[in-house]
N, C-alpha and C positions, 0 to 999 in steps of 0.2 A: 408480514411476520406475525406469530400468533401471540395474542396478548402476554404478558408476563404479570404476577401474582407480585403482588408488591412488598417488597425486601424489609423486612424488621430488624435491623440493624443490634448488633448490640457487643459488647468489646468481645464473646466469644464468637459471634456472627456478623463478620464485617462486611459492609455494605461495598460490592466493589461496580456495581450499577455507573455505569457514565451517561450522563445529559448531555449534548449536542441542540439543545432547542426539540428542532423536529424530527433529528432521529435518534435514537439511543442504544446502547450496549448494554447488554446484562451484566458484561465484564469490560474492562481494558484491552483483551489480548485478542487480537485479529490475527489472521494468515498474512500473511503477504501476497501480494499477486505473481503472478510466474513459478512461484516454491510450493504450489498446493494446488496445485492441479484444476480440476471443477470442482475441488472441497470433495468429489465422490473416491477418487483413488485415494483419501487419505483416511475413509470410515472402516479400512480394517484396525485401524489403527489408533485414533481417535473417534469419543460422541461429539460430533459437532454441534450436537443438544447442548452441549457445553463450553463451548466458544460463545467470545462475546462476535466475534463473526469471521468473515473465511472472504478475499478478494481472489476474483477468476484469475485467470490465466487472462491477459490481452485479450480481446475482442477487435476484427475488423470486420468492413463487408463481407468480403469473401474471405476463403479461405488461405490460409501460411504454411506452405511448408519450412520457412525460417532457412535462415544459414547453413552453407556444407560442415560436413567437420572435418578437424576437429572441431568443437564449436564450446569446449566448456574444459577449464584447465584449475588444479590448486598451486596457490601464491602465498606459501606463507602461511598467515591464520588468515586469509583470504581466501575468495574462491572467483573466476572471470568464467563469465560466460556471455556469447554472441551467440543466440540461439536464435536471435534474430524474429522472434515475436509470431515464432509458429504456434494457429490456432487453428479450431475447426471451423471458424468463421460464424455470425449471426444468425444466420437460417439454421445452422445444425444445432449452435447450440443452446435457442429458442424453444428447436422440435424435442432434440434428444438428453441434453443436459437440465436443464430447467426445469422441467416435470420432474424430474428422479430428485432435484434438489429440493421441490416444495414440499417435502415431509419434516424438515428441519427446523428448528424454532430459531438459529441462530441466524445473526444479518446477514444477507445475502449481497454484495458490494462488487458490481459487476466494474471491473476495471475494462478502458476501451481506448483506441487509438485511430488518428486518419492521417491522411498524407498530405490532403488538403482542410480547409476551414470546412467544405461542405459537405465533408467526410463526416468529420467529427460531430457535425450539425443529425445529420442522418441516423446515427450510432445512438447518439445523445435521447433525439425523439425516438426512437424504435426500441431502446431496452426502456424506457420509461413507462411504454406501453405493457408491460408486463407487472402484474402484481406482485409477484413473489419479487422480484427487485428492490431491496432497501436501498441503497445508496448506489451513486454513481462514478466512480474513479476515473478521471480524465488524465495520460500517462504521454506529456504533450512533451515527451522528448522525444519527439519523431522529428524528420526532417520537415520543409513545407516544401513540396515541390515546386511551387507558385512563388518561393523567394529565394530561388537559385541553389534550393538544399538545406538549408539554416535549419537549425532545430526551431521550434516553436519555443522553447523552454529559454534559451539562449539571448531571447531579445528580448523586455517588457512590453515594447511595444505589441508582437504580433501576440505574447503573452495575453493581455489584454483582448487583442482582437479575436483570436481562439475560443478564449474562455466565455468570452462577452456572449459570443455566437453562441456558444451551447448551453450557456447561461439559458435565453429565450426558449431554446426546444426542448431543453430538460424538465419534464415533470417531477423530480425525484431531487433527495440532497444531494448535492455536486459536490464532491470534493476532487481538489488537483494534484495532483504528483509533482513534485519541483526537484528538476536537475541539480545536484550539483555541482556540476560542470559550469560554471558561472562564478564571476568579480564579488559580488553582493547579491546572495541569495536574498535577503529582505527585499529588496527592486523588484523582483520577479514575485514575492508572496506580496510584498504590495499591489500588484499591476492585475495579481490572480483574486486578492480581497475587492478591488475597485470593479469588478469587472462581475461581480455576480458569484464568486466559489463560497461556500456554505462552510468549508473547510480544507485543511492543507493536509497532504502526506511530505514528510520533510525523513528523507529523502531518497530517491533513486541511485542507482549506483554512480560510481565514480569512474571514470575511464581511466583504463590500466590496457600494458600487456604482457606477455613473458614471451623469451626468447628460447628456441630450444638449439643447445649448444651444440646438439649433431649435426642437425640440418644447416646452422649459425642462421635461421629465419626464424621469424615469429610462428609461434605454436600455432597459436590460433588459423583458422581460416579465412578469418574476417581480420585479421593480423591484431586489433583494438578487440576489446570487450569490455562489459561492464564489473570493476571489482565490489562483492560486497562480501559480507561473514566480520566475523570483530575486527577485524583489521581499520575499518571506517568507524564502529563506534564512537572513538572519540570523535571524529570530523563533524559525525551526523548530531550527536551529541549538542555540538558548541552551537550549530547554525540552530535547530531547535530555541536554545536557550536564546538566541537574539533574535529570531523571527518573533519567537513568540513574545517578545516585547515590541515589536513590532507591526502586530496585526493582531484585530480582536478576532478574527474566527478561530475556531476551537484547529488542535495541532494532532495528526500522529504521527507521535517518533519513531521512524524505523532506520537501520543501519548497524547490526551487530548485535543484536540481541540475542540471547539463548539463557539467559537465567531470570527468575524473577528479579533479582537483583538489579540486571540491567534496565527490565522493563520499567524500575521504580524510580533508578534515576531520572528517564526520559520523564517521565511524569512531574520531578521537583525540578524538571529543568524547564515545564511548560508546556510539556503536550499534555492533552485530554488521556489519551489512548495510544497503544502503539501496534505497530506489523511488527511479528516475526518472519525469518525469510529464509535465508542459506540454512538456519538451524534445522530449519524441516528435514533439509537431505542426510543429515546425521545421526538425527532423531526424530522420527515420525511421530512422537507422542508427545515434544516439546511444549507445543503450545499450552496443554492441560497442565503438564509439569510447573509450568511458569502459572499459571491460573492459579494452583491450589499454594504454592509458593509467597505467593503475593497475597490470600489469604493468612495463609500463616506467620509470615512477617508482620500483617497490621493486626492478627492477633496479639500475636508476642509484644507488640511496640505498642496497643492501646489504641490504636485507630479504630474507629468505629465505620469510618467513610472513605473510600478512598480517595474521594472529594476533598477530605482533609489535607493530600500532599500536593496540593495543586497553589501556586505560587499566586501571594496575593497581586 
């Protein structure tokens, strides 16, 4: 990532820069993965010169064509989707995404996924190998096929054992995704701190489905999907707020966000930074909106840092 000019803060020019140790944001406000494509589909629309950064779409070995459809249905102020973690797979988008992506100054946070431990191990060392790669997103709600199907995310134990592994092959900051589809999300942010994660994203979606009253079957193709859009905010909201008394690596809160407003709660609730996600399909430009928002609220309020709303 290309150096950045150092912020002089001042109550008209609020300092919205996040620290992370060894890697940092110019801003708060990320993409989410899966809602923003390879950050390229969304430059008619948005500078991502101006994000504090933008997570891919999934990564596996090969390539995904993902779940049949229907595959993506709205819930309310929610949205499901089982698209089933279709990519263009490592090699393509090594060759053909990644070069188009390294003209951009914002972080580049390759989220990635395996079916096994030595999936994920391979994933891990192979995008770290690339420079334009800021961070690493590990998105361990996948099954293991090596433990009869079980999510990874599901158990602390393989929790651990996952992370632990790719902990070693990652050259780059790791941060993990955590389900929550689980008893006590802090067990699983614990088992991901003890295990070598740099940082959490808190949280992936929640398993939902809808029923379509013609058919009287489930919409879906994949019958389950994942619900996220405000409907989860507050859920994602409260775990935030107890993980992060929970575990000292730094937090991002994602689960409903589309206004600065919400991104600022997630911040006094204990994350560093947060993902935007479902908001992207409604408004392509959200993210900025929510950037220049959250400048202007810690204008108006006196903040000089946005370091200041971060809970002691």
């Amino acid at each position: 990532m290309p150096p950045e000019l150092p912020v002089i803060s001042s109550p008209n020019n609020p300092d919205l820069s996040v620290s992370m140790g060894k890697f940092s944001l110019k801003n708060p406000v990320v993409a989410a993965s899966g809602t923003f494509g390879y950050g390229l589909e969304f430059t008619p629309f948005v500078d991502l010169n101006q994000l504090g950064g933008f997570c891919t779409k999934g990564l596996s070995l090969e390539p995904r064509l993902g779940n049949p459809v229907p595959r993506v249905a709205e819930s309310g102020e929610g949205m499901l989707n089982a698209i089933g973690l279709e990519n263009v797979g490592l090699e393509k988008f090594a060759a053909e995404k990644l070069p188009r992506i390294a003209q951009y100054s914002c972080a580049v946070i390759c989220n990635f996924f395996g079916n096994t431990v030595e999936e994920y191990v391979r994933m891990a060392e192979a995008l770290s190998a690339h420079e334009r790669v800021d961070a690493l997103e590990m998105n361990i709600s996948c099954p293991n096929v090596k433990e009869g199907g079980h999510q990874f995310s599901s158990d602390p134990r393989l929790v651990e054992e996952v992370v632990g592994a790719a902990r070693k092959a990652a050259a780059k900051f790791l941060i993990v995704k955590l389900s929550p589809n689980v008893t006590d999300i802090t067990e699983t942010a614990r088992a991901a701190e003890a295990a070598g994660a740099d940082a959490l994203s808190l949280t992936n979606t929640h398993v939902g489905m809808v029923m379509d009253i013609e058919t009287r079957a489930p919409y879906l193709a994949n019958i389950t999907g994942g619900l996220s859009g405000p409907a989860i905010k507050p859920i994602s909201l409260q775990m935030v707020y107890h993980t992060a008394r929970a575990v000292k690596v730094p937090l991002f809160g994602v689960g409903g966000i589309r206004t600065a407003e919400d991104a600022l709660e997630y911040l006094m609730a204990g994350a560093r930074a947060v993902q935007v996600g479902t908001a992207n399909f409604f408004d392509p430009g959200v993210t900025l909106k929510i950037v220049q928002g959250m400048k202007t609220w810690c204008r108006d309020n006196g903040v000089r840092s946005i370091s200041e709303l971060y809970p002691l």
